[in-house]
C-alpha positions in Angstrom: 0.0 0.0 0.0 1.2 3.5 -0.7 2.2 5.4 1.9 1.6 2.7 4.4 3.4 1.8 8.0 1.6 -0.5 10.4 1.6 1.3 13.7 3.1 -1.2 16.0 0.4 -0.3 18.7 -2.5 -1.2 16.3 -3.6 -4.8 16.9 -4.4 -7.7 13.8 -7.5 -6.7 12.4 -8.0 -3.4 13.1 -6.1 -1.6 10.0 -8.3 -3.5 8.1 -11.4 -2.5 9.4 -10.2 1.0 9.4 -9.7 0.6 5.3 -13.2 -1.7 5.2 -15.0 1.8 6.6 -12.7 4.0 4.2 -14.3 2.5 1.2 -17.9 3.9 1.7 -16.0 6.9 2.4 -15.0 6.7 -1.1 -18.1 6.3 -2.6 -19.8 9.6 -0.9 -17.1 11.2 -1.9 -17.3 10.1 -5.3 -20.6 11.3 -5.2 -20.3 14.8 -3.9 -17.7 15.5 -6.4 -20.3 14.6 -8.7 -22.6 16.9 -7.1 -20.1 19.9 -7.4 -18.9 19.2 -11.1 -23.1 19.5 -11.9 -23.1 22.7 -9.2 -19.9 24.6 -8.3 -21.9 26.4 -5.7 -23.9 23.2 -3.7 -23.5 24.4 -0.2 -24.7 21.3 1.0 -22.0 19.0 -1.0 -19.3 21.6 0.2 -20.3 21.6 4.2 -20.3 17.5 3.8 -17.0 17.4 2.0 -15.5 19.9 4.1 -16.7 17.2 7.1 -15.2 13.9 5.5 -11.7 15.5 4.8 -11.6 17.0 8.1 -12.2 13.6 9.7 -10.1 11.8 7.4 -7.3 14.3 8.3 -8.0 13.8 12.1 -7.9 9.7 11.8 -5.5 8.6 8.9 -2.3 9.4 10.2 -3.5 7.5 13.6 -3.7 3.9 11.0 0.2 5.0 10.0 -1.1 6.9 6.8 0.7 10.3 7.3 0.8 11.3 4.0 -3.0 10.7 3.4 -3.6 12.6 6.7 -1.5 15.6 5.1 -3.4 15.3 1.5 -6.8 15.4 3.5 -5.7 18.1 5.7 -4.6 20.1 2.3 -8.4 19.5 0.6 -10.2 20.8 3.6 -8.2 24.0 3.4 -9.2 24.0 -0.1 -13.2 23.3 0.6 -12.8 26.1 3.5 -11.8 28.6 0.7 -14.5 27.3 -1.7 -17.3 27.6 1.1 -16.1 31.0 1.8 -16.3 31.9 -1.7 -19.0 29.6 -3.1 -19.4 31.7 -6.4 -15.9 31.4 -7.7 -15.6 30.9 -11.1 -12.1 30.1 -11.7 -11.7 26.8 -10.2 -13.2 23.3 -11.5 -14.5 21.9 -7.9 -16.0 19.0 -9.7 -12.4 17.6 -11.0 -10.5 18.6 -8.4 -12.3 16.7 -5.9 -12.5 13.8 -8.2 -8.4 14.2 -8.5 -8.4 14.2 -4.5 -10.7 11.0 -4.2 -8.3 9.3 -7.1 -5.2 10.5 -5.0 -7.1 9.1 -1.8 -7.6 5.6 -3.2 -4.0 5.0 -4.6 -2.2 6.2 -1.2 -5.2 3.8 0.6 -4.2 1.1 -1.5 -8.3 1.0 -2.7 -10.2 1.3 -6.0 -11.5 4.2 -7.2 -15.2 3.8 -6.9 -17.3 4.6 -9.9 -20.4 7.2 -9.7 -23.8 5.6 -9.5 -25.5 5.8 -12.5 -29.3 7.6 -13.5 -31.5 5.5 -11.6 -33.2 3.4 -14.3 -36.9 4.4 -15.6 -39.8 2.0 -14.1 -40.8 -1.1 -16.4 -43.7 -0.5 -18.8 -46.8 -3.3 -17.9 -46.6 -6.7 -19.3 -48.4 -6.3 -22.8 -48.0 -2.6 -23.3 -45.3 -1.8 -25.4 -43.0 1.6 -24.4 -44.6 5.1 -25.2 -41.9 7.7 -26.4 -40.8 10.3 -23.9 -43.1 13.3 -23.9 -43.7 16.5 -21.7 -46.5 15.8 -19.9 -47.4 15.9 -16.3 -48.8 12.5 -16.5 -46.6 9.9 -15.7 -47.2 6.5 -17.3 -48.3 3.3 -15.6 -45.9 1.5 -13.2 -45.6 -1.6 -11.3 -45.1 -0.3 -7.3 -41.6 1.1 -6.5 -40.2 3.9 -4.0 -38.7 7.0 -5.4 -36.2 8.3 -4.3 -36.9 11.5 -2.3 -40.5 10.6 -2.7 -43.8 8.9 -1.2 -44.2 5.2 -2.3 -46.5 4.4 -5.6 -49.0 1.6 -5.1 -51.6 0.6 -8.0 -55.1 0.7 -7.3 -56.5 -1.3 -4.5 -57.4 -4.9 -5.5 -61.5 -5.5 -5.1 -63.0 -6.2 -2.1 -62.7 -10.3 -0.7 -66.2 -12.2 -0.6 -68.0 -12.1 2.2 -67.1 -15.2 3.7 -66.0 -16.0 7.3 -62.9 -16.9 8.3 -60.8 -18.0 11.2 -58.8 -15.2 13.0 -55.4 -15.8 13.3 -54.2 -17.0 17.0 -53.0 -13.6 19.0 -49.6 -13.1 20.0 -48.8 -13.6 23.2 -48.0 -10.6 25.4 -44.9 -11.7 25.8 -43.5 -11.1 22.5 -43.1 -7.6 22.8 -40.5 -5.4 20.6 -37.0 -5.5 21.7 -36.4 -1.8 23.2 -34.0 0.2 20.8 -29.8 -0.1 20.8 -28.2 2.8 23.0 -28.0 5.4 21.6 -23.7 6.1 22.9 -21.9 3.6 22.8 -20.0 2.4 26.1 -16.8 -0.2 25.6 -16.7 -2.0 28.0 -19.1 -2.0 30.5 -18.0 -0.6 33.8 -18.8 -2.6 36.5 -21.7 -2.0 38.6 -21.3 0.7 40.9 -18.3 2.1 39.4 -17.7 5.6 37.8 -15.6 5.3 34.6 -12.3 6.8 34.7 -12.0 8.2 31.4 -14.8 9.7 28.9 -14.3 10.8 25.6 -16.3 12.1 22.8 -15.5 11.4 19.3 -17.4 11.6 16.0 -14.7 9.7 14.2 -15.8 5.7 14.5 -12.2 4.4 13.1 -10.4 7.0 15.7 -13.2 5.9 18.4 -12.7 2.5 17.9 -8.9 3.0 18.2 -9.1 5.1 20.9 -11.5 2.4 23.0 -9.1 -0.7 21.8 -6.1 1.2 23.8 -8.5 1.9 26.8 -9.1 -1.6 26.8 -5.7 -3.3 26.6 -4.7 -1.0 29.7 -7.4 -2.1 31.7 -9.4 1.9 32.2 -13.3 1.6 32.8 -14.5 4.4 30.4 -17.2 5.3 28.5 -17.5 6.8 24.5 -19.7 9.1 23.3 -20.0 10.0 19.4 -22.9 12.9 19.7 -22.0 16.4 21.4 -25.2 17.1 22.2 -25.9 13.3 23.7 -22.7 13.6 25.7 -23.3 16.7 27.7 -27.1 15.5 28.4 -25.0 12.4 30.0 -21.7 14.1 31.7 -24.9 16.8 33.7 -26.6 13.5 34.8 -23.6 11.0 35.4 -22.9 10.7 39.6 -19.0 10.9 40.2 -19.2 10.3 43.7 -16.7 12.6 44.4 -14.5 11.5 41.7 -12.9 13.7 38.5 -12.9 11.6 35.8 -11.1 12.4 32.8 -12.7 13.7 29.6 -11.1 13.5 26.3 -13.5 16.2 24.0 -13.2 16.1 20.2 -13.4 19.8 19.2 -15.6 19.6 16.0 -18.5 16.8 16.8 -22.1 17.7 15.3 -25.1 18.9 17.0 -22.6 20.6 19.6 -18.9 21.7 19.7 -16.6 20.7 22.3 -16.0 24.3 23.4 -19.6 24.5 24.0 -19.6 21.2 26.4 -16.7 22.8 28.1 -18.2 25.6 29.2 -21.9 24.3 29.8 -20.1 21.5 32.0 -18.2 24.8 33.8 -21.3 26.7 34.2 -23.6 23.4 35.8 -20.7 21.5 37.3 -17.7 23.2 37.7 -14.4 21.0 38.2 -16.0 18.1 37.8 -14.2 16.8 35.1 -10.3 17.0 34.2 -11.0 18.0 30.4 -8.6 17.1 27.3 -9.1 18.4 24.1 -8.9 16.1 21.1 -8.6 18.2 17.6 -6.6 18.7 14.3 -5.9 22.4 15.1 -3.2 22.2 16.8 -2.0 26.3 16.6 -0.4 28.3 19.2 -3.8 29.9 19.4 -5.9 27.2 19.2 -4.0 25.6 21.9 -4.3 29.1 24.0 -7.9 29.4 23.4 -8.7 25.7 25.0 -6.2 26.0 28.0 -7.8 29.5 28.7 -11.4 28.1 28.5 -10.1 26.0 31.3 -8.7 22.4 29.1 -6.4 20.5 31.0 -4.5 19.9 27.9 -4.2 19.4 24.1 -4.2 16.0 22.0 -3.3 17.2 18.4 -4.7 15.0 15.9 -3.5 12.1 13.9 -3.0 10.7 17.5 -0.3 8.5 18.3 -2.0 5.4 20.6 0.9 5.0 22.4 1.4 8.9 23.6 -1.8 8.8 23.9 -1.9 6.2 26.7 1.2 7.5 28.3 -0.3 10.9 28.3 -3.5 9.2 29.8 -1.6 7.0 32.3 -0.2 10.6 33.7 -3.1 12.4 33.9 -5.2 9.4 35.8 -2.9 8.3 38.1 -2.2 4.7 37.1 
């Protein structure tokens, strides 16, 4: 693979689930790109592929691809620009993001995935040969499909069954009741009853959360992930410490709420309660500043190295 070192902290298996989720990453992009070389100016495709480059920059280099991290870090300046001046002429989005997924596949070692095609048309009936396409506003008889963006087309109803009694079906039992709904967060592993987890952290990324609760593991820390801002701080308000601080590692950009924003709700309802970390791909002088002043106990600077990361870890909880 181009551009590829195994990290010797990363156990067998897990690089290659990291490159399994890459490959759907692949295929949005191809399709955003897509998106942008029918639309320079799609706002929507721009906010979405400034999101996958930032996450790619913030996780590849943590796998032992550097340069990828680098090239991804490079295209989300770029998209930055481009959402800050989304009616630029001069630049060709459309191809250069389908250059920067290209580039992406050969240094991941993965196919270029090709854009979908048109959806096909619907089927004419059996026995009705094809009309040519006109304008009309009346679309010709289909068979039942679902359209995408749209409600579901049945044909008419079928004609009322005969009148004739039949046996109802047995009831269910009571007992068979749905199975409530997965959690929401995500906790590896369970901490055992009664205790507080040591460590929290709060990460979007699922190949730098996995990573990140594989090294928890191995070393033995009860802790407890969270992917969703807004989910997370609804949690850290309600979690009991009894007395303890644990330690929270906070991604800086996660969706519905940003990591700044946890910080200081946590300060405002719960002050000192947690020993807070910041996890982030800005790694400035001033970005740095801005999180120790809002009261961070310190900075993680993305791609993360697992095994600073757990030394780092080991110093701040004690053991």
């Amino acid at each position: 693979m181009t551009g590829h070192a195994t990290p010797p902290e990363l156990p067998p298996g897990l690089l290659e689930e990291y490159l399994a989720g890459m490959r759907p990453v692949l295929v949005a992009l191809v399709g955003l790109a897509e998106r942008l070389a029918a639309a320079r100016n799609d706002l929507a495709a721009l906010e979405a592929l400034r999101r996958e480059t930032h996450k790619i920059h913030g996780s590849a280099g943590s796998f032992g691809f550097m340069e990828v991290s680098r090239l991804a870090a490079g295209m989300e300046a770029t998209v930055k620009d481009w959402i800050s001046w989304p009616g630029d002429p001069e630049v060709d989005r459309g191809s250069l993001t389908r250059w920067f997924v290209a580039r992406l596949a050969e240094m991941l070692g993965l196919e270029v995935p090709r854009p979908a095609p048109p959806g096909p048309r619907p089927p004419p009936r059996a026995g009705v040969p094809p009309r040519p396409s006109q304008a009309t506003t009346r679309p010709p008889p289909s068979p039942p499909l679902q359209r995408a963006g749209g409600p579901k087309v049945t044909p008419a109803p079928p004609p009322p069954p005969r009148a004739k009694p039949k046996a109802e079906p047995p009831a269910r039992s009571p007992a068979a009741a749905p199975s409530p709904p997965p959690a929401a967060v995500p906790t590896a592993p369970p901490a055992p009853a009664g205790d507080v987890p040591e460590i929290v952290f709060v990460e979007d990324d699922a190949a730098l959360a996995e990573l990140l609760a594989y090294g928890l593991s191995t070393r033995g820390y009860r802790f407890v992930a969270y992917r969703n801002g807004r989910e997370a701080l609804k949690e850290l308000l309600a979690l009991d410490v009894r007395g303890t601080h644990p330690l929270l590692l906070l991604d800086v950009d996660l969706p519905a709420l940003d990591g700044y924003s946890i910080l200081g709700a946590l300060e405002r309802a719960r002050p000192g309660t947690y020993r807070v970390v910041f996890t982030t791909v800005h790694g400035t002088e001033e970005e740095q500043l801005r999180g120790l002043e809002a009261g961070a106990l310190d900075y993680l600077v993305k791609p993360i190295s697992l095994r600073v990361a757990l030394e780092k870890i080991k110093r701040w909880v004690g053991r």
